[in-house]
VODREN-769333 format. One line per 2 residues: their letters; for each residue x, y, z of N, C-alpha, C. Coordinates in Angstrom, 1 decimal, always signed. Layout:
# VODREN-769333
A) X/Y/Z/X/Y/Z/X/Y/Z  ...
# end
This chain:
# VODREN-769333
XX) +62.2/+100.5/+78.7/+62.3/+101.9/+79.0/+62.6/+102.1/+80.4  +62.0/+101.6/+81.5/+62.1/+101.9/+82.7/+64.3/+101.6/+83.1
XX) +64.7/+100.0/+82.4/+65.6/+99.5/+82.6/+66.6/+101.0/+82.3  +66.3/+101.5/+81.1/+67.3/+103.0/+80.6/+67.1/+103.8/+81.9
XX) +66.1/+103.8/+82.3/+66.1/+105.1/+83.3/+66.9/+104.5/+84.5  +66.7/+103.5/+85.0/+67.7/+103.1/+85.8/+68.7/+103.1/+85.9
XX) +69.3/+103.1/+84.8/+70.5/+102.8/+84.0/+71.2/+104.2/+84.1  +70.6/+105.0/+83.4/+71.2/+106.7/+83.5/+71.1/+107.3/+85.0
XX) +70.1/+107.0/+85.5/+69.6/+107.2/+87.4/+71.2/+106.7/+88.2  +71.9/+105.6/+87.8/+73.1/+104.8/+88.2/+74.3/+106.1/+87.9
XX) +74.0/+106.1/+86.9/+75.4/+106.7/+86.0/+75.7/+108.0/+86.5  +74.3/+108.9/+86.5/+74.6/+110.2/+87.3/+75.1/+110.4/+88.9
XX) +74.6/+109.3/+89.5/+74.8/+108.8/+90.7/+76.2/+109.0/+90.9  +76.4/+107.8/+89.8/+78.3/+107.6/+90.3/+78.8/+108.7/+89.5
XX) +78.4/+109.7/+88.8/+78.9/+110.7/+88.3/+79.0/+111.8/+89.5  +77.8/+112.4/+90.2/+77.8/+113.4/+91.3/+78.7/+112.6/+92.6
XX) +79.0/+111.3/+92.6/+79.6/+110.7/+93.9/+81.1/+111.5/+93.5  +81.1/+111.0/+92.1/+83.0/+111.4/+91.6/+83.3/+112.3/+92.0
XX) +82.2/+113.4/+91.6/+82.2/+115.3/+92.0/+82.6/+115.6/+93.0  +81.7/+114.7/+93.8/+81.3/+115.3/+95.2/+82.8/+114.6/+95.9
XX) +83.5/+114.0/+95.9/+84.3/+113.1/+96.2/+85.8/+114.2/+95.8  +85.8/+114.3/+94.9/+87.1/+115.3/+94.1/+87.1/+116.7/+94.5
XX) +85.6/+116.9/+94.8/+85.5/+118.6/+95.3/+86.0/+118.5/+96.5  +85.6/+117.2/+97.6/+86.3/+117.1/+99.0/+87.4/+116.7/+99.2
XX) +88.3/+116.3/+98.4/+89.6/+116.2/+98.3/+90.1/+117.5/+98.4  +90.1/+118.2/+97.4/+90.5/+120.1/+97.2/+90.1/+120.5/+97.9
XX) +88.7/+120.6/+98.8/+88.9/+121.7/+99.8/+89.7/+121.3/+100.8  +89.8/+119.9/+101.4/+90.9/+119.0/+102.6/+92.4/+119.5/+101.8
XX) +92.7/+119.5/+100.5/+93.6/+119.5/+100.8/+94.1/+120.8/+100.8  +93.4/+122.1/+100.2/+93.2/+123.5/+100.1/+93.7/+123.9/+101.9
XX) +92.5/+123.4/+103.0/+92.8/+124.2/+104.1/+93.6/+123.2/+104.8  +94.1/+122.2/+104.7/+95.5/+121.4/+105.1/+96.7/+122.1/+104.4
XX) +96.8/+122.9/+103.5/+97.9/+122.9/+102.7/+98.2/+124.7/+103.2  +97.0/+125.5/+103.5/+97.2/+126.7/+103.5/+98.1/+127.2/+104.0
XX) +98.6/+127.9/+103.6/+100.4/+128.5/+104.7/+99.7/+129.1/+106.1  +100.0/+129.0/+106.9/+99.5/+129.5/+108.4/+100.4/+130.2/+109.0
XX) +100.4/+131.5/+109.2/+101.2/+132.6/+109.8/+100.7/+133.6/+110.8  +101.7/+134.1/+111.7/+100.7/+135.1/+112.6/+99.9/+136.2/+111.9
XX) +100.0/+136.7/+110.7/+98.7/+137.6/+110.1/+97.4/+136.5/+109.2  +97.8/+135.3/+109.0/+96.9/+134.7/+108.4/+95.6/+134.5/+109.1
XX) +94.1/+134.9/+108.4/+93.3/+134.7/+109.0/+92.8/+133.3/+109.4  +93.6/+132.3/+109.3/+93.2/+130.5/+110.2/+94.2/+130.4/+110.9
XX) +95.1/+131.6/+111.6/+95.6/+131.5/+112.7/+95.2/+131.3/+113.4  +94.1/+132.0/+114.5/+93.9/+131.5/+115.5/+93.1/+129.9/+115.6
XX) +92.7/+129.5/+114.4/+91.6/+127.7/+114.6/+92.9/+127.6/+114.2  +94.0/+127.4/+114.0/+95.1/+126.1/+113.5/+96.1/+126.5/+114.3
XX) +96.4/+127.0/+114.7/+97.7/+127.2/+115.5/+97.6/+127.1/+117.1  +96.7/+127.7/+117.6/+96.9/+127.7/+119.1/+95.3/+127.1/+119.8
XX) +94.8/+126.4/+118.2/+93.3/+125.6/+119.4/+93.2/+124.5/+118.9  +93.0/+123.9/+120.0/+93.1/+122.2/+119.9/+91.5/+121.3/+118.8
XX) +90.8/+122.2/+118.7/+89.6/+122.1/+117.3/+90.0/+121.6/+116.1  +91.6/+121.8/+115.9/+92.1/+121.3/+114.9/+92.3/+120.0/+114.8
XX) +92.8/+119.1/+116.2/+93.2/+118.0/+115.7/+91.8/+117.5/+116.3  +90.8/+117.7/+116.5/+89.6/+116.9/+116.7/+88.9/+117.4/+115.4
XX) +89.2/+117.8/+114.4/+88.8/+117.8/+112.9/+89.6/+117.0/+112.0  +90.5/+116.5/+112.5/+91.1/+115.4/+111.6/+90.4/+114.3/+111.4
XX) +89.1/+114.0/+113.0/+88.7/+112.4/+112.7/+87.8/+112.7/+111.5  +86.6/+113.6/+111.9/+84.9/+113.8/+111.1/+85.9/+113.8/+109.7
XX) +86.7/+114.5/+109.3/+87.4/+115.0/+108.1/+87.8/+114.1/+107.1  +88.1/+113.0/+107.8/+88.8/+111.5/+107.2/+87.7/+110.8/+107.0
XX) +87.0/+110.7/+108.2/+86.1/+109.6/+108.7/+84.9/+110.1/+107.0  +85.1/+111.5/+106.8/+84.1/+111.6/+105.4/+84.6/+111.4/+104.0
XX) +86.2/+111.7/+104.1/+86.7/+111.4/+103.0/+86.5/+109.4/+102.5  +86.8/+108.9/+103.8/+86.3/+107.2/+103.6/+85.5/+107.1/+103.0
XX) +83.9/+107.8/+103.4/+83.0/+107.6/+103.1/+83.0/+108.0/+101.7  +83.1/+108.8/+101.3/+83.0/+109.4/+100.0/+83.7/+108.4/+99.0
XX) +85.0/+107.9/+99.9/+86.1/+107.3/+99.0/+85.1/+105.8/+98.6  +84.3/+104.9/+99.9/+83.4/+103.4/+99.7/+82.4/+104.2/+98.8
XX) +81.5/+105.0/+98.9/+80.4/+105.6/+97.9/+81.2/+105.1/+96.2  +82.3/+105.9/+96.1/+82.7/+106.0/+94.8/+83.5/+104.7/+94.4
XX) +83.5/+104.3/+95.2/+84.2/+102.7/+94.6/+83.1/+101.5/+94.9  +82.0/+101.6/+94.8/+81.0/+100.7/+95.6/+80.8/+100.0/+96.2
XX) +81.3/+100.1/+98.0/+81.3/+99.6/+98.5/+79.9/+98.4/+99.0  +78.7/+99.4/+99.1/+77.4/+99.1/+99.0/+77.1/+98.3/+98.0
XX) +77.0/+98.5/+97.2/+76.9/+97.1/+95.6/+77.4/+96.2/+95.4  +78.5/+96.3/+95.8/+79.5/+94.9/+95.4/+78.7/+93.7/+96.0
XX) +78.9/+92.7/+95.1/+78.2/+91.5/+95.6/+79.3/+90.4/+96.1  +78.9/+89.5/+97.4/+79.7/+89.3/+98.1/+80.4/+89.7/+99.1
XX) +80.2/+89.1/+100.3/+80.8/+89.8/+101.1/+82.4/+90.1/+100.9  +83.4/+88.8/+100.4/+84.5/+89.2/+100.1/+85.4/+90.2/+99.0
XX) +84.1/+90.3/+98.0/+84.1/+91.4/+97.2/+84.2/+93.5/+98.0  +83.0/+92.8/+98.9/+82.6/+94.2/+100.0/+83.4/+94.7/+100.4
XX) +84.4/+93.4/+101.4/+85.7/+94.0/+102.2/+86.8/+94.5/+101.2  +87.4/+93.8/+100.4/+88.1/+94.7/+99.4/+88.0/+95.7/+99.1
XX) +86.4/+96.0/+98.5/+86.3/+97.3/+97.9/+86.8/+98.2/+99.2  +86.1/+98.2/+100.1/+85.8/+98.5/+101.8/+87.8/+99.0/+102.2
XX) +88.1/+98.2/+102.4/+89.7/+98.3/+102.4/+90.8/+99.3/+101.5  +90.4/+99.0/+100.0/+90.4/+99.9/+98.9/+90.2/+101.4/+99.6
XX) +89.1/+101.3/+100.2/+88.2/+103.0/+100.7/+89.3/+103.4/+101.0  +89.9/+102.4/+102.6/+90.4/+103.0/+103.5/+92.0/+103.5/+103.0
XX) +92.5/+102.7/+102.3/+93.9/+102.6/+102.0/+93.8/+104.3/+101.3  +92.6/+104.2/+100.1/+92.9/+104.9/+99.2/+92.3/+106.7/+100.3
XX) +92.1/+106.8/+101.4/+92.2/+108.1/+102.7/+93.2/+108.1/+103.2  +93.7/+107.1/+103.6/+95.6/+107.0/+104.5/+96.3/+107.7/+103.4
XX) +96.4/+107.1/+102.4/+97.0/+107.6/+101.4/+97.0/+109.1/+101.2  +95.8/+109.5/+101.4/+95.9/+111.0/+100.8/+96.1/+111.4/+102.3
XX) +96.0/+111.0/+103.5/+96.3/+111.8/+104.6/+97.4/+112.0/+104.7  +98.2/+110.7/+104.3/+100.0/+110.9/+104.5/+100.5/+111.7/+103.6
XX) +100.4/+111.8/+102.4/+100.4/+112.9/+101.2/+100.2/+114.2/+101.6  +99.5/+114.2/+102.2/+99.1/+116.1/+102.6/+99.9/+116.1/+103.9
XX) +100.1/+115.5/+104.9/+100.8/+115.5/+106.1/+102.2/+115.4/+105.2  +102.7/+115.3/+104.5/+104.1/+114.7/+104.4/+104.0/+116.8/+103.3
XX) +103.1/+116.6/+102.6/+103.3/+118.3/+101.6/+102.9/+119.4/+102.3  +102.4/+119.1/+103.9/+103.0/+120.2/+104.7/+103.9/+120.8/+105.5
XX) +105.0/+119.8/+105.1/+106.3/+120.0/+105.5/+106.9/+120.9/+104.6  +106.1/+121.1/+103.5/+106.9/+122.4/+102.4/+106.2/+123.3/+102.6
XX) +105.1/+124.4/+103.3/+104.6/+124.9/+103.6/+104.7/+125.8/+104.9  +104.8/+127.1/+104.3/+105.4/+127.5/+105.9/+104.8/+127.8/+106.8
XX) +105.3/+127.8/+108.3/+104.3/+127.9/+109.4/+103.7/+126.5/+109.5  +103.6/+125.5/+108.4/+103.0/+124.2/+108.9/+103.6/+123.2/+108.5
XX) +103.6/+121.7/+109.8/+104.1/+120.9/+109.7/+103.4/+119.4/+109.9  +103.7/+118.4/+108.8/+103.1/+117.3/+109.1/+103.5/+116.8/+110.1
XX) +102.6/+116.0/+110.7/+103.1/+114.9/+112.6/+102.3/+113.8/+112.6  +103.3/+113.0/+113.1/+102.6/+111.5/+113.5/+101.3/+111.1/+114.4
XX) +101.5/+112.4/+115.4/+99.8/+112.4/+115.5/+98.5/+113.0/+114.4  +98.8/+113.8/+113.9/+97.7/+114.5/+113.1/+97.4/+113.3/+112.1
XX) +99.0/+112.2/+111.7/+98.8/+110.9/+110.8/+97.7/+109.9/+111.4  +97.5/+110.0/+113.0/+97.1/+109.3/+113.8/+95.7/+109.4/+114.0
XX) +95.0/+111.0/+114.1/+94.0/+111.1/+114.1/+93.0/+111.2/+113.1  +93.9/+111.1/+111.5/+93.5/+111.0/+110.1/+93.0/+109.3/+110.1
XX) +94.1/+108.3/+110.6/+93.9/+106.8/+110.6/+92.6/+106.8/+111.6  +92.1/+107.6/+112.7/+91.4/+107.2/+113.9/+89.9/+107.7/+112.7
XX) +89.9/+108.5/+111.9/+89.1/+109.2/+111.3/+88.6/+108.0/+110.2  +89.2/+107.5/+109.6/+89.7/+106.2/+108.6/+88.9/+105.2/+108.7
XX) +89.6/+104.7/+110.3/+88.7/+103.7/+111.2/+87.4/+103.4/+111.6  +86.8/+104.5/+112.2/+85.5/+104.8/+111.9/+84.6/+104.4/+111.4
XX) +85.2/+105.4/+110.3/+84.1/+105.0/+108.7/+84.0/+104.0/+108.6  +85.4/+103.3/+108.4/+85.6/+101.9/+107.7/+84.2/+101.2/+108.4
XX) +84.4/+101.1/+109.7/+83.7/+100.6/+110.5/+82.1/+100.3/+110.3  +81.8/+102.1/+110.3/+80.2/+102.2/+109.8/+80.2/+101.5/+108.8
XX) +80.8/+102.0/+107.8/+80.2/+101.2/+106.4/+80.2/+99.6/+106.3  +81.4/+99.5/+107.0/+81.0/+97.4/+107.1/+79.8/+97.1/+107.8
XX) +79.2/+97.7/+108.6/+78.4/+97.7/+109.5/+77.2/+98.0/+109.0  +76.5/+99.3/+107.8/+75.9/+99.2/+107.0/+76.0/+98.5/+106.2
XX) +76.8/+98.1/+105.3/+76.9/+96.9/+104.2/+75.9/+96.3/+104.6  +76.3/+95.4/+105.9/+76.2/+94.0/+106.5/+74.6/+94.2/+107.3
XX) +74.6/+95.2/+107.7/+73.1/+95.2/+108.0/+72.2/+95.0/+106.7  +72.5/+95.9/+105.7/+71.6/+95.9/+104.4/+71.9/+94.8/+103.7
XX) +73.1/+93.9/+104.1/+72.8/+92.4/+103.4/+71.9/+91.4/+104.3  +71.7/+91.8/+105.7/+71.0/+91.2/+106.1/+69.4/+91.2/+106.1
XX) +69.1/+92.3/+106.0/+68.0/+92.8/+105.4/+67.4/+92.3/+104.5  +68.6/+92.6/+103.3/+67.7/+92.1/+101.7/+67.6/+90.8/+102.1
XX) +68.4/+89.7/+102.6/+67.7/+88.1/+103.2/+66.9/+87.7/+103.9  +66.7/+88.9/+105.1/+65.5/+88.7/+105.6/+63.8/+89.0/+105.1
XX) +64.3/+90.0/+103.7/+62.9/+90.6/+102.6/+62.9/+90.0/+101.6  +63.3/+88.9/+101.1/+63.4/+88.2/+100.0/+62.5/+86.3/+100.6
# end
């Protein structure tokens, strides 16, 4: 009995990660994608204040995270299993960062740039970072509690 509850306790888990992960895609890619014009009200945060491109790192740096949550980064057994999935994370945020930077070129008033590509990767990096870092602590851990 207990093993079921664990079991469904997992499932919903990676079910609300999926949610939570897909809902923060659409909104990144909702206020990335918005058309930006002098009557639009995210004129003035996107066009003339620099807030914008220091919201590319936290922005990425959470999509990563969301992206290792949903792909297990944490679980995977083995470390070489970890980095893959870990890698997977990152690939699979660049990816959607260059996607939206490249589909704001069809959007008017806004344009994709090699920096904003830059501070999406710096955002990327990060994470990647923490989470190898957590991983690796919590694999050290469970060896040192066992």
């Amino acid at each position: 009995m207990r093993g079921e509850t664990l079991q469904t306790n997992s499932i919903q888990r990676k079910r609300w990660i999926a949610a939570l992960l897909w809902a923060y895609c659409a909104a990144l890619a909702t206020v990335s994608l918005w058309p930006v014009g002098p009557t639009s009200p995210l004129a003035a945060t996107t066009t003339r204040c620099a807030v914008n491109n220091a919201l590319h790192v936290p922005a990425y740096a959470g999509l990563t995270v969301l992206w290792a949550l949903h792909l297990g980064a944490g679980s995977a057994a083995g470390f070489g299993r970890r980095v893959f999935v870990l890698a997977k994370a990152c690939g699979m945020a660049l990816v959607f960062g260059g996607l939206v930077e490249w589909l704001q070129n069809t959007v008017p008033h806004r344009a994709g740039t090699w920096n904003d590509m830059a501070l999406n990767a710096a955002g990327v990096l990060a994470a990647g970072l923490m989470v190898a870092f957590l991983c690796r602590r919590g694999v050290q851990r469970g060896a040192t509690e066992s």
